[in-house]
C-alpha positions in Angstrom: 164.7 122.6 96.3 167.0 122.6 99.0 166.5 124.5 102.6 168.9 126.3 102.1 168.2 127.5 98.8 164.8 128.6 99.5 166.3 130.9 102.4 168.8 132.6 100.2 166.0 133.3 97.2 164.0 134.8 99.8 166.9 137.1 101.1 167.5 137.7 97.8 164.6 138.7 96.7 164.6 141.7 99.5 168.1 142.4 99.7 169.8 141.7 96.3 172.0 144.4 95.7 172.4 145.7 91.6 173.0 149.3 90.7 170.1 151.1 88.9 172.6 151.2 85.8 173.2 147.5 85.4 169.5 146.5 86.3 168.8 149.4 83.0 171.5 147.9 80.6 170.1 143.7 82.0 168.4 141.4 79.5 165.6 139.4 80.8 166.0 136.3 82.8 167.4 133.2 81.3 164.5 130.7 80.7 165.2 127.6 82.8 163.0 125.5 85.3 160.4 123.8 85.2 158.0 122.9 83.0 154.5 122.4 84.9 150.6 121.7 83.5 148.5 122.9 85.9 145.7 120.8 87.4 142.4 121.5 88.6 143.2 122.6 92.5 146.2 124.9 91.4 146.8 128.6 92.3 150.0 130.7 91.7 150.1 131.6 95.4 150.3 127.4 95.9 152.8 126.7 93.1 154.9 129.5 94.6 154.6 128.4 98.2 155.5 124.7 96.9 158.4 125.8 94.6 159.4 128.8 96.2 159.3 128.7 99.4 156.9 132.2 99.2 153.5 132.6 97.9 154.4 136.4 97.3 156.9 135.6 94.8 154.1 134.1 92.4 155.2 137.1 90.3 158.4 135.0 89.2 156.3 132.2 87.8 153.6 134.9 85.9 157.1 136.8 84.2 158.6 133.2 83.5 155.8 131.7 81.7 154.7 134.8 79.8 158.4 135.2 78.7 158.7 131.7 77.6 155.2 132.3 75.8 156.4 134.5 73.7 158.8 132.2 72.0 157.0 129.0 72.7 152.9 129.9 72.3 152.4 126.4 74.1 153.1 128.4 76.9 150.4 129.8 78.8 149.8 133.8 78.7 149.1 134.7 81.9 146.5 138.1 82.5 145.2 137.6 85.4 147.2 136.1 87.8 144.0 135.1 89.9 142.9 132.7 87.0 144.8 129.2 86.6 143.3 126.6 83.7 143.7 123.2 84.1 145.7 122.1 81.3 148.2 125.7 81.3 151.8 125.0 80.6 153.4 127.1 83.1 157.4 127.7 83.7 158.2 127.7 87.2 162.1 128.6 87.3 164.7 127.4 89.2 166.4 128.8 92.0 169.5 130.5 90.0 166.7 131.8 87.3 164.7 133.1 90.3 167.9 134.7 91.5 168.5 136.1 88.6 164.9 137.4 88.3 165.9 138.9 91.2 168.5 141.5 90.6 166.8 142.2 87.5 163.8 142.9 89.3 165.0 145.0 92.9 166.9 148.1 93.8 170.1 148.1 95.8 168.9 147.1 99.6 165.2 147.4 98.4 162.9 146.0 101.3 160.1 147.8 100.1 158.7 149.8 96.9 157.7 152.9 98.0 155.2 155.3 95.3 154.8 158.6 95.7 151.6 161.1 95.1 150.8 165.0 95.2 147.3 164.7 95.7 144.7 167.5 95.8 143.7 167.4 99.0 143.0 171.1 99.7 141.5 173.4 97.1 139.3 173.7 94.7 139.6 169.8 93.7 139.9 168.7 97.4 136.5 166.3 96.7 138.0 164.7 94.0 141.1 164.2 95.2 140.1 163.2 98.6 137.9 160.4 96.7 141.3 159.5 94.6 143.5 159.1 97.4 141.0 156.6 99.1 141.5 154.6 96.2 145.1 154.6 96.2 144.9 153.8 99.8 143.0 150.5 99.5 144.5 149.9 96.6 148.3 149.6 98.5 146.0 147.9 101.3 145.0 144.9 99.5 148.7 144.3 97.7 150.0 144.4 100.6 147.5 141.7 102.0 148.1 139.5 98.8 152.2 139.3 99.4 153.2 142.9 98.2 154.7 143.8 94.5 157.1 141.6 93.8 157.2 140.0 96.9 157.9 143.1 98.7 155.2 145.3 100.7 154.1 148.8 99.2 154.5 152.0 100.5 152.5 155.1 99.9 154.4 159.2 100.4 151.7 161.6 100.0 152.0 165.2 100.1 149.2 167.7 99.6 149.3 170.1 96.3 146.6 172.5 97.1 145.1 172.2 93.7 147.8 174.5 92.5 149.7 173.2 89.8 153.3 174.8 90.7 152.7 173.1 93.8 152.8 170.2 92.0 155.8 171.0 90.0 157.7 171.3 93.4 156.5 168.4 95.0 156.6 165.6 92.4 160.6 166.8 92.2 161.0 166.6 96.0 159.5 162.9 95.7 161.6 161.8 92.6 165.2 163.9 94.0 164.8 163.8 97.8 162.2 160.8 98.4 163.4 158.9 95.8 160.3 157.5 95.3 160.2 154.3 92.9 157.3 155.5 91.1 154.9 157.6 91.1 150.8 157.7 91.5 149.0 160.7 89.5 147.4 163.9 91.2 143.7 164.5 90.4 142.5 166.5 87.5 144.1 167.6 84.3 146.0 170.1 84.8 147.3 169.1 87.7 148.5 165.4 85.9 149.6 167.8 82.8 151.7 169.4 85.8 153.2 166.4 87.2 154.1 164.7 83.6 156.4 167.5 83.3 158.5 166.1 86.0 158.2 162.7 85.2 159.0 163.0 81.4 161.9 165.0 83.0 163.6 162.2 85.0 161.9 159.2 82.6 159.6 158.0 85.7 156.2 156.2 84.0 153.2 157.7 85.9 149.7 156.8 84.8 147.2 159.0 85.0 143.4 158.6 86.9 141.4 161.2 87.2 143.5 163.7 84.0 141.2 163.5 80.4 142.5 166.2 78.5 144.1 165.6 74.9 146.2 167.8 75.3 148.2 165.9 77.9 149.3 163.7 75.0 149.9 166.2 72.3 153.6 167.0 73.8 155.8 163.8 71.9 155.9 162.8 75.9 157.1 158.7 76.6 156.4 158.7 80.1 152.9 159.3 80.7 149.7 156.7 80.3 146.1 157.1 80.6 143.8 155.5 82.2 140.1 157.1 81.1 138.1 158.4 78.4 139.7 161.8 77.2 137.7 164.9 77.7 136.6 165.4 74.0 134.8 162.2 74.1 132.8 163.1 77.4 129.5 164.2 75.4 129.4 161.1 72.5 127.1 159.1 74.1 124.9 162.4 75.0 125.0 163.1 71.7 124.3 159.9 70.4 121.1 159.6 72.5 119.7 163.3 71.3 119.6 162.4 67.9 117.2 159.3 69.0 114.9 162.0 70.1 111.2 163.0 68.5 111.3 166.2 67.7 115.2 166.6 67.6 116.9 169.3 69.4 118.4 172.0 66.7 120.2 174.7 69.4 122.5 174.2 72.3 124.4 176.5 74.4 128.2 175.4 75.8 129.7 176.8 78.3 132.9 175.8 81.0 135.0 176.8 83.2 138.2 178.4 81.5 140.6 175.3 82.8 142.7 172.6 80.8 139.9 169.8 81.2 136.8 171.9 80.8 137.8 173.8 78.0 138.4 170.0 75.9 135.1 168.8 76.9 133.9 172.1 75.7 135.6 171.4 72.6 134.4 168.0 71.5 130.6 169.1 72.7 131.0 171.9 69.9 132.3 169.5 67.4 129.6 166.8 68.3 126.8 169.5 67.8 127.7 170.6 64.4 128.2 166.9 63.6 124.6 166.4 64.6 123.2 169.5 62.9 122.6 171.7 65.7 123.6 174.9 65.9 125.4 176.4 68.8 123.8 179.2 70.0 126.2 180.6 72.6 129.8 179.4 73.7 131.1 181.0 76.9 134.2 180.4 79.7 134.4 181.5 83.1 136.8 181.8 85.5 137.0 178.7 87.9 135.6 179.3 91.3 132.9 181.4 90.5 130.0 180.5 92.4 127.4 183.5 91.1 126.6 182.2 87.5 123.4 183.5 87.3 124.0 186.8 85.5 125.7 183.5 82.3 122.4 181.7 82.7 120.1 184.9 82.3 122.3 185.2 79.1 121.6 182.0 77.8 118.4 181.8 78.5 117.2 184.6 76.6 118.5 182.4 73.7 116.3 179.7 74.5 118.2 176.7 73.5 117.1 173.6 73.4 119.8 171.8 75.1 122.1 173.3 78.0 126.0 171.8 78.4 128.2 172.6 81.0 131.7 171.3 81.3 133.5 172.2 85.3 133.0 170.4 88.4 131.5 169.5 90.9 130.4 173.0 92.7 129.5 174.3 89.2 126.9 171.7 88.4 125.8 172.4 91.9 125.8 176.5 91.4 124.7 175.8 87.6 121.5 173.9 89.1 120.1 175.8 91.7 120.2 179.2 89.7 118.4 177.5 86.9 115.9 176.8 88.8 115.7 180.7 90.5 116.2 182.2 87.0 113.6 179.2 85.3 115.7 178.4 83.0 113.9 175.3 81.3 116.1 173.8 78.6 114.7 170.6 77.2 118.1 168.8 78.4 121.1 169.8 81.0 124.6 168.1 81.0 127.3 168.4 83.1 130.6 166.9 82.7 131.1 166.6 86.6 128.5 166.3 89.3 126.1 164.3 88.8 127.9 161.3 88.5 128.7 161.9 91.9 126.3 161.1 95.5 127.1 164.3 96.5 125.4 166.2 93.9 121.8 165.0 94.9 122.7 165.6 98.5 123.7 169.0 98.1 120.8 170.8 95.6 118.4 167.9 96.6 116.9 164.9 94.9 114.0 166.8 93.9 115.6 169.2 91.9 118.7 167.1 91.1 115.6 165.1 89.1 116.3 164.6 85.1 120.2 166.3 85.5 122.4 164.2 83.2 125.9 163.6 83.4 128.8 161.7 81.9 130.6 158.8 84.3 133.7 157.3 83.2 132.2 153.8 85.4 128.8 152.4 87.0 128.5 149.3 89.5 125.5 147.9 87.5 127.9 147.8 84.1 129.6 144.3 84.9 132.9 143.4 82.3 134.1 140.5 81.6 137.6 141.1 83.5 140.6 139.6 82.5 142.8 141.4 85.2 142.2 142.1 89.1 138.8 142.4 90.9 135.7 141.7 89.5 133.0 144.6 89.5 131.6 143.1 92.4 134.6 142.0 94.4 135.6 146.1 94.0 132.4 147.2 95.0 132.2 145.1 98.1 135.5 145.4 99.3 135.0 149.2 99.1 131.7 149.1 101.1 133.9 147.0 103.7 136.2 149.6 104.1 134.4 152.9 103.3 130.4 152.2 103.1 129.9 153.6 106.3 132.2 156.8 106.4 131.3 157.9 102.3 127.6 156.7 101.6 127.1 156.5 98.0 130.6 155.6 97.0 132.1 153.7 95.1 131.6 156.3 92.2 133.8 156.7 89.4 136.5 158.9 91.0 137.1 156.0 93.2 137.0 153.4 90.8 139.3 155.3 88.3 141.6 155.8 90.7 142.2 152.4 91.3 142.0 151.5 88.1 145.0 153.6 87.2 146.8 151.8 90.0 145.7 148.1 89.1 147.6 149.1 85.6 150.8 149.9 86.6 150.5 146.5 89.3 149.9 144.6 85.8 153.1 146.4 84.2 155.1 145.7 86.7 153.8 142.3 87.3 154.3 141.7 83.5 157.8 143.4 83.4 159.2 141.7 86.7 160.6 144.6 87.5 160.2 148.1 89.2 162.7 149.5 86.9 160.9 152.7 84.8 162.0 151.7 81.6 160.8 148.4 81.7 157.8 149.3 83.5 156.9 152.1 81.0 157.4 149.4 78.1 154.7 147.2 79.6 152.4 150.3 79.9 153.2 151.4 76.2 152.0 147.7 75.1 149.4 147.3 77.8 145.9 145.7 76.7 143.5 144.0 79.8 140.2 144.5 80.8 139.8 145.5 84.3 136.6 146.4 87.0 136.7 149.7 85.7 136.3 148.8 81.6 139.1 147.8 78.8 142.3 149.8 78.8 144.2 150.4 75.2 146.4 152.9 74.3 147.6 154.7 71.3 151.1 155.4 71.1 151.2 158.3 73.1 149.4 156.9 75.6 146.0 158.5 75.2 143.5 155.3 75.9 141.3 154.7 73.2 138.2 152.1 72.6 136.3 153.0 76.3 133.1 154.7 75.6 131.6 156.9 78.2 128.4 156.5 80.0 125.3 159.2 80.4 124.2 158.9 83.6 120.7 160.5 84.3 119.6 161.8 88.0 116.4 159.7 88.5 114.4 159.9 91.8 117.7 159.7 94.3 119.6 157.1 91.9 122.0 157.2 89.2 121.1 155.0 86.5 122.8 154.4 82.9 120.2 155.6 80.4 122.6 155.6 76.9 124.0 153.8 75.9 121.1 150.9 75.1 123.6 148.0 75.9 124.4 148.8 79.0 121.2 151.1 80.1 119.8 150.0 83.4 117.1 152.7 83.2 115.5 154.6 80.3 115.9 158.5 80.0 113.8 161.1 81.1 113.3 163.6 78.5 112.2 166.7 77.9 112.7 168.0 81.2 109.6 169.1 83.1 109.9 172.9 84.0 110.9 173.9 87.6 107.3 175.5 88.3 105.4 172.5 87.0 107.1 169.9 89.5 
């Protein structure tokens, strides 16, 4: 390829100007270039820097080939763009294909893509969010190391939405109508991402969700919105499932939650789980979020005496839940929280001694290594989060982190798979969007609830967090019944 070729795809690639209309209304890319095998010492960033002029623009061989696969399967499929096999039949296009690519790909003028978030970063979800948005952080750092998206670097507006959901409302409308934003990260929680998909279903901008689980989100006929976890009404299954291994069986359980979105459709499926298991639910209550006396609801329950003790809130909940149990004695066989402790700070807030036998859902664990087919391997996520937060958030990476950058590693893929930034095409890829990443496997249903990802049970054990159900992916075996408070 000529000099001076190379020196126009790369301007072109940054400054191509096409209207937002045409780039809408554009077929793909012509499929011309090269045909290339791959040999042993290959990478895309090399085959780009040789052809190309630019490793960053290895994007344009990854969108060639898997286009030309899908008419030719002697193509190669490309799913991780990390992995090359000898032997791959690659398409590396030429310089008026790449071009092409190019205007089908950018905005007018574009020199960078710039996302948008209205995290909570204040609040009562500050915690969470704060962990979220440290994901998104690293996540832009390390595109930006690799090349960018799409050969161009990554820029991150965030805005704080004080946990309040009209908040959000105003503020993912100032980044889509004032900021113009290209797309958009999700805010933590799910009321707060129920919130925000308002807005994006309103000006058809994809957004894919991290830290939202409720069904709910996806009961509204919306387009625009993906998941990224295990929905709320799934978050006791694998409790469940390891209570009826148990010798005597449990036969009563109390429920209760806070009265919010995501609490209320754990709630829900813990309910429909208990009958399911024949056990009778002895008491069902809400309360309002941010109560921090819940002693007077405990003294309730435990004059029921159930054998099993579920709570679905947060964080401070578990913690308030926990240390009035143990000043009422409440002494259920078994104690679940949906949120907590999963979490370091749980154990370093009511102690490791009475933090002891707690269970909890997580959505991920370090010690559960997949076989990834997309980004960062479980290890190479772990230690690159150690390298830049080890020392300033002890305990971490939890799953708040890691689902957080999950959620961002999927829309990279879609808009690595669609070669382009443009939502439509972007929210296409996300609609047909099946990998396996760090965090677990990601498949959707049509309206973008993900399905297949089973949850874990964590189980508070002597300052650690190990998996105890299920068996497969257990790293520790489950404490049960609890002892009482005044016998530890």
């Amino acid at each position: 390829m000529r000099k001076q070729t190379l020196i126009s795809l790369v301007l072109t690639l940054s400054l191509l100007l096409v209207s937002g209309l045409s780039i809408a209304n554009a077929a793909p890319p012509a499929q011309e270039g090269t045909v290339y095998t791959v040999q042993l010492a290959d990478s895309l960033w090399n085959l780009s820097e040789k052809y190309l002029g630019n490793g960053a623009y290895y994007w344009v061989i990854v969108y060639a080939t898997n286009q030309k696969s899908q008419e030719d399967p002697t193509f190669a499929r490309i799913t991780n763009p990390r992995l090359l096999v000898p032997g791959w039949k690659l398409l590396i296009p030429d310089a008026k294909m790449a071009e092409e690519m190019s205007a089908y790909a950018v905005r007018p003028g574009k020199d960078k893509i710039v996302l948008g978030v209205a995290q909570a970063l204040t609040g009562k979800y500050a915690r969470t969010g704060e962990y979220e948005l440290l994901a998104f952080k690293l996540w832009v750092k390390k595109v930006n190391e690799a090349g960018g998206l799409l050969g161009l670097p990554v820029e991150l507006v965030v805005y704080d939405c004080k946990s309040d959901s009209k908040e959000v409302v105003s503020l993912y409308e100032k980044l889509v109508t004032v900021d113009k934003v290209d797309l958009v990260l999700a805010p933590y929680s799910s009321s707060l991402g129920l919130a925000a998909s308002t807005v994006t279903e309103k000006y058809g901008v994809p957004m894919v969700l991290a830290g939202s689980a409720s069904e709910p989100i996806y009961e509204r006929d919306f387009k625009w919105v993906f998941g990224s976890i295990t929905t709320a009404g799934h978050y006791t299954d694998t409790f469940f499932d390891f209570l009826e291994t148990v010798d005597p069986k449990p036969k009563t359980v109390a429920v209760t939650s806070a009265s919010t979105l995501f609490p209320v459709s754990v709630i829900k499926g813990a309910i429909a789980n208990a009958e399911a298991h024949g056990m009778e639910v002895v008491h069902h209550e809400e309360y309002e979020k941010g109560i921090t006396d819940l002693g007077p609801l405990l003294t309730k329950i435990k004059a029921k005496n159930p054998d099993i003790y579920i709570n679905a809130g947060y964080l401070p909940d578990a913690v308030a839940m926990t240390r009035q149990a143990k000043e009422i004695d409440f002494n259920p066989k078994a104690m679940w929280f949906s949120v907590g402790p999963a979490m370091p700070d749980f154990a370093e807030t009511v102690g490791v001694e009475d933090a002891e036998y707690i269970m909890g859902g997580s959505q991920w664990e370090p010690i559960v290594n997949w076989e990834v087919t997309y980004g960062p391997s479980v290890k190479e996520f772990v230690d690159m989060w150690l390298a830049e937060y080890g020392e300033a958030y002890p305990g971490t990476p939890e799953y708040h982190n890691a689902e957080a950058y999950a959620s961002c590693l999927y829309l990279q893929e879609a808009i690595e798979r669609a070669g382009t930034i443009h939502p439509e095409k972007v929210r296409e890829a996300l609609a047909t969007q099946e990998l396996v990443s760090f965090f677990g496997p990601i498949k959707r249903d049509e309206t973008g609830k993900p399905i297949g990802k089973p949850m874990l049970l964590i189980q508070n054990q002597a300052g650690e967090r190990p998996v105890v159900w299920p068996p497969e992916t257990a790293t520790a075996s489950p404490k049960y019944p609890m002892i009482p408070w005044t016998e530890r």
